[in-house]
C-alpha positions in Angstrom: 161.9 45.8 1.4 158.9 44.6 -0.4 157.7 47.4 -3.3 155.1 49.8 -2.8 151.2 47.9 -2.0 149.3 48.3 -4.8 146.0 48.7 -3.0 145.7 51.8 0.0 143.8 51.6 2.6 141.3 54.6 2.4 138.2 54.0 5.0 136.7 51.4 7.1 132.9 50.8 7.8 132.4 51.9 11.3 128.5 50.6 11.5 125.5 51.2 9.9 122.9 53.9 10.3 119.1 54.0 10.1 117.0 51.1 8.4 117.1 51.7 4.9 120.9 50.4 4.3 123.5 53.7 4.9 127.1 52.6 6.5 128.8 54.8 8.7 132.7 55.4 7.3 136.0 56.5 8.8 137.7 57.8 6.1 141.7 58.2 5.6 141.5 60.8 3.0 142.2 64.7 3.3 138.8 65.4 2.9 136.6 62.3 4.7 134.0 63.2 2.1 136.1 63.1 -0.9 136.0 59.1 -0.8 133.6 58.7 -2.9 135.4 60.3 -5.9 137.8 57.3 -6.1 135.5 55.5 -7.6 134.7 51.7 -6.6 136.7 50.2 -3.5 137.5 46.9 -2.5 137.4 44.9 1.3 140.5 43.7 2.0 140.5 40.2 -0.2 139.7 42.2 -3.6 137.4 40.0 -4.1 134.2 42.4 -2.7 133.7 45.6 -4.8 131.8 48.4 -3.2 130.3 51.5 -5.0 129.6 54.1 -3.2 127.0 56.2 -4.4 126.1 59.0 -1.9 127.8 60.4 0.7 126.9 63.3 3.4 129.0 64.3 6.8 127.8 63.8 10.0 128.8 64.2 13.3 129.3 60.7 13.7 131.7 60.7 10.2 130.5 60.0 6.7 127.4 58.3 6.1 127.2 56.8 3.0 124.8 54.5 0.6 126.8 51.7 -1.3 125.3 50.0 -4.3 123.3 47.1 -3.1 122.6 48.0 0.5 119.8 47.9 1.1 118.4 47.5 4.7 120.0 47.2 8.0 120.9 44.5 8.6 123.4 44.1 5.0 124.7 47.4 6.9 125.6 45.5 10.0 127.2 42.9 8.1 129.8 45.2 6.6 130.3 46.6 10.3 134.6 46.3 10.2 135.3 46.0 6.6 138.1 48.2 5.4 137.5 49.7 2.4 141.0 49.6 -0.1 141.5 51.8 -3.6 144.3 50.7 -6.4 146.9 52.8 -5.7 146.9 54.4 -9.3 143.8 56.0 -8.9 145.3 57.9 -6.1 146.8 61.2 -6.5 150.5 61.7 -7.2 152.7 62.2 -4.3 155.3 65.1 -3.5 158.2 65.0 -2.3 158.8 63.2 1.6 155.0 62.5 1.3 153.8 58.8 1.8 150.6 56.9 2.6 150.5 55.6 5.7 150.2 51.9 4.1 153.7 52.5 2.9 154.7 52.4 6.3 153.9 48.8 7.3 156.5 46.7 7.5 159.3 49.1 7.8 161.5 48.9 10.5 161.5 51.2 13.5 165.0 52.5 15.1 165.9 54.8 17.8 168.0 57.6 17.2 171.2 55.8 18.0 170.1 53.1 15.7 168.8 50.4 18.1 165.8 48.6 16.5 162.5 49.2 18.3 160.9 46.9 15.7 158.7 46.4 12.9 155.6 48.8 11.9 152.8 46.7 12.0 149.8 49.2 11.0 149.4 52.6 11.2 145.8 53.6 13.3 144.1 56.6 13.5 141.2 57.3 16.2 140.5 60.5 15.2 143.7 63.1 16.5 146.6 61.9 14.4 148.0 58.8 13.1 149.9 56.1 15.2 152.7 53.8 14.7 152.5 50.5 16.1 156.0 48.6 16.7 156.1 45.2 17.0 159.1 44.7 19.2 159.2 40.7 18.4 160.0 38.6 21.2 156.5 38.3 21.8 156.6 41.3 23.7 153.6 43.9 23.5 153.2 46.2 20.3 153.5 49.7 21.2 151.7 52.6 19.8 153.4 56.2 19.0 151.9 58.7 18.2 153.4 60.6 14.6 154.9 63.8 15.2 157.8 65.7 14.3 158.9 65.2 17.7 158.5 61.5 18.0 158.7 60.4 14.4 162.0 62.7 13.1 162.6 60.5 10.3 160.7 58.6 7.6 163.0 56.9 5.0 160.0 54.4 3.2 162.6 54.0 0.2 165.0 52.9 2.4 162.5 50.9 4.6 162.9 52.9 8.0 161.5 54.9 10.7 163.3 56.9 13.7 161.3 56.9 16.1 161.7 59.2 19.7 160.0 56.9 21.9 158.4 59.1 24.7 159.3 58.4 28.2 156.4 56.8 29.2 156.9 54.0 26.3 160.1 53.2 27.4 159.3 52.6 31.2 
């Protein structure tokens, strides 16, 4: 298994909001508001840097001003960009903890040890995070939802998953 990434994906612009520049953001931290404090981000290349400099919730998530925004439509253009922070300025882990980046790429197994696949992202819309398994074969991805239930076991050092899949997946 490849090491640990050395950027995490924290957020993603979801649109923009009003006329005067503000994005709308889906965080992936604890506290959706708390993305700001990690200082500046990244898009996915590393090559974009984006400051945020205010942020307030809303019921639509966090609506934020980043350096340089200015109107709508520079909003609208960063519509889909996921927002990425160096992994060092992250807080230590504990133990059994993980981010969910650490989890792409591992490989999925049932818990007789039959591969179900490779994890190929790790969404969240909002109620908990999923796992999506790339069976191969050109087969559809499936998504599982991460419980204790479904997801028993996460070894990232060892680079796998068990994964329950529920009976509806399998049919």
């Amino acid at each position: 298994m490849a090491g640990r990434p050395l950027f995490v994906l924290i957020g993603r612009i979801t649109g923009a909001h009003g006329v005067r520049g503000e994005v709308v953001l889906a965080a992936r931290t604890e506290r959706p508001e708390a993305i700001a404090a990690y200082g500046p981000l990244t898009d996915a290349s590393g090559g974009r840097e984006l400051k945020i400099e205010s942020v307030r919730v809303a019921g639509k998530g966090i609506i934020a001003r980043i350096e340089g925004v200015d109107d709508r439509n520079a909003a609208e253009a960063l519509k889909g960009t996921d927002l990425f922070v160096p992994r060092d300025r992250l807080p230590p882990l504990g133990d059994g903890e993980h981010y969910a980046s650490d989890l792409i790429g591992l490989e999925a197994f049932d818990p007789v040890g039959n591969s179900l696949g490779r994890i190929v992202d790790v969404p969240n819309y909002g109620a908990s995070d999923l796992l999506e398994i790339d069976p191969g074969g050109g087969l559809p991805s499936v998504l599982v939802a991460v419980t204790d239930e479904t997801v028993p076991l996460m070894d990232v050092a060892g680079g796998r998953v068990v994964v329950v899949m529920p009976r509806d997946a399998e049919d």
